[in-house]
Biotite code that builds the C-alpha atoms (Angstrom):
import biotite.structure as struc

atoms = struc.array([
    struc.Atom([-2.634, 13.622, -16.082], chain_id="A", res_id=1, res_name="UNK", atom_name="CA", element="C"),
    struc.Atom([-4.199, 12.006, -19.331], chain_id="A", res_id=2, res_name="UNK", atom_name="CA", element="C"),
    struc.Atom([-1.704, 10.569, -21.804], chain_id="A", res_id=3, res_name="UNK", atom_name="CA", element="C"),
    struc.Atom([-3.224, 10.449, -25.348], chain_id="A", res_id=4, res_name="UNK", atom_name="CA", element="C"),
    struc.Atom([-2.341, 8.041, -28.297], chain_id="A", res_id=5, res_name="UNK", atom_name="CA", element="C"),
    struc.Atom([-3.697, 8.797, -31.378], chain_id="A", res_id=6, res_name="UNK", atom_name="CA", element="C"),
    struc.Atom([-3.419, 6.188, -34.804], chain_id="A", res_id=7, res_name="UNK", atom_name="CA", element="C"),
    struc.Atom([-4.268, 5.565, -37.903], chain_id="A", res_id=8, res_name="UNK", atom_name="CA", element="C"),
    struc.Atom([-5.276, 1.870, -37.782], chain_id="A", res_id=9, res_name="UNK", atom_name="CA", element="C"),
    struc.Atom([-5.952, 1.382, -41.675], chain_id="A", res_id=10, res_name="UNK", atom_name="CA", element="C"),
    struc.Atom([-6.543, 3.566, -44.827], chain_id="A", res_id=11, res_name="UNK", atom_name="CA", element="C"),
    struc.Atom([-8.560, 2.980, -47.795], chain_id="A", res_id=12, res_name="UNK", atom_name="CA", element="C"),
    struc.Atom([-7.549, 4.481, -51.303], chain_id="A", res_id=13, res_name="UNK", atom_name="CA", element="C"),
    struc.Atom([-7.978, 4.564, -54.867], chain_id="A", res_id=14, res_name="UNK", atom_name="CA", element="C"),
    struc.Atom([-5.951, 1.770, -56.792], chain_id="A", res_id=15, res_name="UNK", atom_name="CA", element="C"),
    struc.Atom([-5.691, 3.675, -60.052], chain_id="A", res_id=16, res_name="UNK", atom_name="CA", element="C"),
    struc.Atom([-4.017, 6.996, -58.292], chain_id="A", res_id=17, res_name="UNK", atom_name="CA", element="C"),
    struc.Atom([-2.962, 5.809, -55.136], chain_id="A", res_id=18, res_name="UNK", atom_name="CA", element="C"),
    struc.Atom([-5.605, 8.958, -53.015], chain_id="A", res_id=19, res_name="UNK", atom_name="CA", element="C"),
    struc.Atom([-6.825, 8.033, -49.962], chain_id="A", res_id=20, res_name="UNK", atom_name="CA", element="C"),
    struc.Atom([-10.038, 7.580, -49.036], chain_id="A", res_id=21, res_name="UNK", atom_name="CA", element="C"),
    struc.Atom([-11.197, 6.760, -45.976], chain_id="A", res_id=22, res_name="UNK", atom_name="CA", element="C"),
    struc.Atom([-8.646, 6.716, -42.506], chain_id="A", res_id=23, res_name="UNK", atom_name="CA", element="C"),
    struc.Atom([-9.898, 4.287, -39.833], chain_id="A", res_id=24, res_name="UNK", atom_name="CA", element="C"),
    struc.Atom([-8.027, 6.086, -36.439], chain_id="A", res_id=25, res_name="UNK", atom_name="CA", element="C"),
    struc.Atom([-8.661, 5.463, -33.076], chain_id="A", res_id=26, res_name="UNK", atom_name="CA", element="C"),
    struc.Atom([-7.360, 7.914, -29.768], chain_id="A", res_id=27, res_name="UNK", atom_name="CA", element="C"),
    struc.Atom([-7.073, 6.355, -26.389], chain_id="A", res_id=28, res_name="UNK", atom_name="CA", element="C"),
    struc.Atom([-6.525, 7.937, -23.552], chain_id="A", res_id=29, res_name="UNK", atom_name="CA", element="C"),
    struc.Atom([-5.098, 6.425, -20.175], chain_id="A", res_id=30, res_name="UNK", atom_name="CA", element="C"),
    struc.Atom([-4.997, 7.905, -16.601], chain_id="A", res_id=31, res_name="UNK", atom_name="CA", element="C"),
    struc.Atom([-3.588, 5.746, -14.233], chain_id="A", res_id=32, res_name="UNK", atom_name="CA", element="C"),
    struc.Atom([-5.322, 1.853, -14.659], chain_id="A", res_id=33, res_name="UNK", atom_name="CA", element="C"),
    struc.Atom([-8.409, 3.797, -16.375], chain_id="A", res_id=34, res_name="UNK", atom_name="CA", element="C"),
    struc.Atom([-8.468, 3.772, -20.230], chain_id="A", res_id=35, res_name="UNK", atom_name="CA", element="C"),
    struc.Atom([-11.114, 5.325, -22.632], chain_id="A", res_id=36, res_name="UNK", atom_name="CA", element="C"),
    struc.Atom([-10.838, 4.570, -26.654], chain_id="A", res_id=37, res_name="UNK", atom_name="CA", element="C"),
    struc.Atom([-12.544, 6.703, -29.321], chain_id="A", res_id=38, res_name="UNK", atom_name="CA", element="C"),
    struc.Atom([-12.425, 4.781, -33.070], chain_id="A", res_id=39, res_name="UNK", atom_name="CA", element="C"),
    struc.Atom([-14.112, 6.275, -35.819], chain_id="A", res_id=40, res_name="UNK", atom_name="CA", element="C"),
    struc.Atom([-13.179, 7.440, -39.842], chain_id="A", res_id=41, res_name="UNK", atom_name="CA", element="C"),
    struc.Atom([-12.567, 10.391, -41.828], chain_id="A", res_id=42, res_name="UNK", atom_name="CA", element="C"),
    struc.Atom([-13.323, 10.369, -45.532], chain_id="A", res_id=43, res_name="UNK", atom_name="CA", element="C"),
    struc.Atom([-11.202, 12.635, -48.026], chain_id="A", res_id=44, res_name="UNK", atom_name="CA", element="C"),
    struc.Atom([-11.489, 13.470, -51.697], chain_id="A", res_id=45, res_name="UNK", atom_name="CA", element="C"),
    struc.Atom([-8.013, 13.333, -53.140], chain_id="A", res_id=46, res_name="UNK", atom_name="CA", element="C"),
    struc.Atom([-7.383, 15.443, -56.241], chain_id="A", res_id=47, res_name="UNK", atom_name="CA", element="C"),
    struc.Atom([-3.999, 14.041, -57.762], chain_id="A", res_id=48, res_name="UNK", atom_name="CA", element="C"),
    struc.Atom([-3.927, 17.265, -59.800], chain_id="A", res_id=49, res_name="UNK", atom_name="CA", element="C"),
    struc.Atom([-3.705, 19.096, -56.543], chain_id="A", res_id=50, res_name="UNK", atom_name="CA", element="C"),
    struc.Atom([-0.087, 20.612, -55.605], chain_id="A", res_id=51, res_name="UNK", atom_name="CA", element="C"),
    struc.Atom([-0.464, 19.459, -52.369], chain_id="A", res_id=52, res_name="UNK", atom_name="CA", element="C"),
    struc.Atom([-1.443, 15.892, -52.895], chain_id="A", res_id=53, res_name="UNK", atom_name="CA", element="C"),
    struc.Atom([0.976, 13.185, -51.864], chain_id="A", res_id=54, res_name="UNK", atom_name="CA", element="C"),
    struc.Atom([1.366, 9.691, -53.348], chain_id="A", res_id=55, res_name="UNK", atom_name="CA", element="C"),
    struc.Atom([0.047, 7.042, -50.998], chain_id="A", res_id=56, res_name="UNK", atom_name="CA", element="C"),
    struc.Atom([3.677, 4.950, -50.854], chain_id="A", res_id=57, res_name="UNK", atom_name="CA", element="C"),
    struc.Atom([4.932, 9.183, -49.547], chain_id="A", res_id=58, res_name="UNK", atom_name="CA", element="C"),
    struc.Atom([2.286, 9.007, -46.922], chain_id="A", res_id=59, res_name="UNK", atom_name="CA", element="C"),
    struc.Atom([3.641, 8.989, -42.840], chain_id="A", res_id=60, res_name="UNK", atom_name="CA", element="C"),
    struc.Atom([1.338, 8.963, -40.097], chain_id="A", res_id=61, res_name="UNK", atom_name="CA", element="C"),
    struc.Atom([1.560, 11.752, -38.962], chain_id="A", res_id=62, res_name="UNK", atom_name="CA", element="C"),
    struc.Atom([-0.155, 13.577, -41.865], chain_id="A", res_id=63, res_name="UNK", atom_name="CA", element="C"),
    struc.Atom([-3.048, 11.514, -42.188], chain_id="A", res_id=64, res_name="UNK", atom_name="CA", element="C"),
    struc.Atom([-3.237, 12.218, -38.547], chain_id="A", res_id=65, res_name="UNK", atom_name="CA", element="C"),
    struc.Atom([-3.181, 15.986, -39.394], chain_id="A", res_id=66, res_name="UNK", atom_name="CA", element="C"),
    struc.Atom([-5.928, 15.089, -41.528], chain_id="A", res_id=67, res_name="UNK", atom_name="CA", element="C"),
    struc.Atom([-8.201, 13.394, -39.502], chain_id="A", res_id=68, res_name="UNK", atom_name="CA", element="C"),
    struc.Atom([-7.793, 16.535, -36.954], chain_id="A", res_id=69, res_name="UNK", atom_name="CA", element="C"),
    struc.Atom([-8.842, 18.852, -39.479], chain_id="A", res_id=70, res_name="UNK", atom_name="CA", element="C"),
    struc.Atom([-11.642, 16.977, -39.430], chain_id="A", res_id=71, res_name="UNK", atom_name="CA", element="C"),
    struc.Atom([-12.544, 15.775, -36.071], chain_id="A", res_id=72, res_name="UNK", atom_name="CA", element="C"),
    struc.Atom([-10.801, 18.204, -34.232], chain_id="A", res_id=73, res_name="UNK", atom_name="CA", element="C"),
    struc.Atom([-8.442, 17.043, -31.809], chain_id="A", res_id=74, res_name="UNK", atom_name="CA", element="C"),
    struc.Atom([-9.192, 18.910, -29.226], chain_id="A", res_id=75, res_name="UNK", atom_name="CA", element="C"),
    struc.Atom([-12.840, 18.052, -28.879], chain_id="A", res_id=76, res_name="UNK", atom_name="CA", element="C"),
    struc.Atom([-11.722, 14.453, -29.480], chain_id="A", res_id=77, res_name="UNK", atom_name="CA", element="C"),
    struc.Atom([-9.360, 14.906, -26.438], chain_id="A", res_id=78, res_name="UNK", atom_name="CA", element="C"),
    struc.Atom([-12.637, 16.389, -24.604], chain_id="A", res_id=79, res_name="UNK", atom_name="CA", element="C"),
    struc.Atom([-14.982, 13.445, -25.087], chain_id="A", res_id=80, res_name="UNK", atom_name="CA", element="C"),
    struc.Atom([-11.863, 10.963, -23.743], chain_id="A", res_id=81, res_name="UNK", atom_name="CA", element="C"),
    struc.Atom([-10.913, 13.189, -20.777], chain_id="A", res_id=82, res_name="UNK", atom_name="CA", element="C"),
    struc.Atom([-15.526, 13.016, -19.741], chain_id="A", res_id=83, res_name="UNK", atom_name="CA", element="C"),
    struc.Atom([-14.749, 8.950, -20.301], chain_id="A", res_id=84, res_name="UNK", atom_name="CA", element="C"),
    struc.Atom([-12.072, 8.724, -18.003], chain_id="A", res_id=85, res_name="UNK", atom_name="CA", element="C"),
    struc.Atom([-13.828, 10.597, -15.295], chain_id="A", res_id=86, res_name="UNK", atom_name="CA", element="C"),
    struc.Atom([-17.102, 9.219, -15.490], chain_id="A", res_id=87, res_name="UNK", atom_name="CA", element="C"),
    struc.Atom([-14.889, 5.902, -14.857], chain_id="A", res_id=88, res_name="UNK", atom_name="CA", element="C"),
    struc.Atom([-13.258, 7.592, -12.138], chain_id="A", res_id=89, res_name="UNK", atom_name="CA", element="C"),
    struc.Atom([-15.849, 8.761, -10.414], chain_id="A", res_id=90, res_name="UNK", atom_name="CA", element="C"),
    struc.Atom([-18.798, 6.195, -11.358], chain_id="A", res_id=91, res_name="UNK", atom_name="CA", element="C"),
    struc.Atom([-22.378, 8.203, -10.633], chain_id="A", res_id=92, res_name="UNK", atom_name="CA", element="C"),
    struc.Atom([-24.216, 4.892, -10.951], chain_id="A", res_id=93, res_name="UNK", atom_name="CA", element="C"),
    struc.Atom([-24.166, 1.364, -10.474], chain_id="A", res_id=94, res_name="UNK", atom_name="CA", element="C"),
    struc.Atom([-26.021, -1.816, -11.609], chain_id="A", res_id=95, res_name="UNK", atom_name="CA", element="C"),
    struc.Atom([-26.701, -4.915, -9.857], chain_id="A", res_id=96, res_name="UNK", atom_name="CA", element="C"),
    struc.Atom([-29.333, -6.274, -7.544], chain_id="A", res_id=97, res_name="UNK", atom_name="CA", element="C"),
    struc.Atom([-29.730, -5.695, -3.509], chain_id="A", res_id=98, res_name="UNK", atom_name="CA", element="C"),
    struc.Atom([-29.738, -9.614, -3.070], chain_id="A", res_id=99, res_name="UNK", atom_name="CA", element="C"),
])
């Protein structure tokens, strides 16, 4: 069984109204001692006139997290970790020399 950890390492926003910008998130996945980390960023264009905009000081991680899945998709994310953790599971090559 794969445990997943998703985060929102850092966000970038707009001084003058406080939108975010940019979310730097990572999601790790572990299986036993085997770990696989995907890190990437989502970029937004916050409208403060929007009804649903919230102020940056409102902001919890879990909805910038339900932004960056709206995005990225978690599932797929989930995907690419799970073919990580297998290929280190069950190597299909190695390196090295015979000597």
């Amino acid at each position: 069984m794969i445990n997943y950890t998703w985060n929102i390492k850092q966000l970038e926003r707009n001084i003058v109204d406080g939108g975010v910008i940019t979310a730097h998130w990572e999601a790790i996945g572990t299986q036993n001692v085997y770990t696989a980390v995907v890190r990437n960023t989502c970029s937004f264009t916050p409208n403060p006139a929007d009804t649903d905009f919230i102020p940056y000081d409102e902001l919890t991680e879990a909805t910038v997290l339900g932004w960056v899945w709206e995005q990225v998709g978690k599932t797929d994310i989930e995907s690419i970790i799970s073919t990580k953790l297998d290929a280190q599971i069950n190597p299909q090559t190695e390196s090295g020399t015979p000597w």
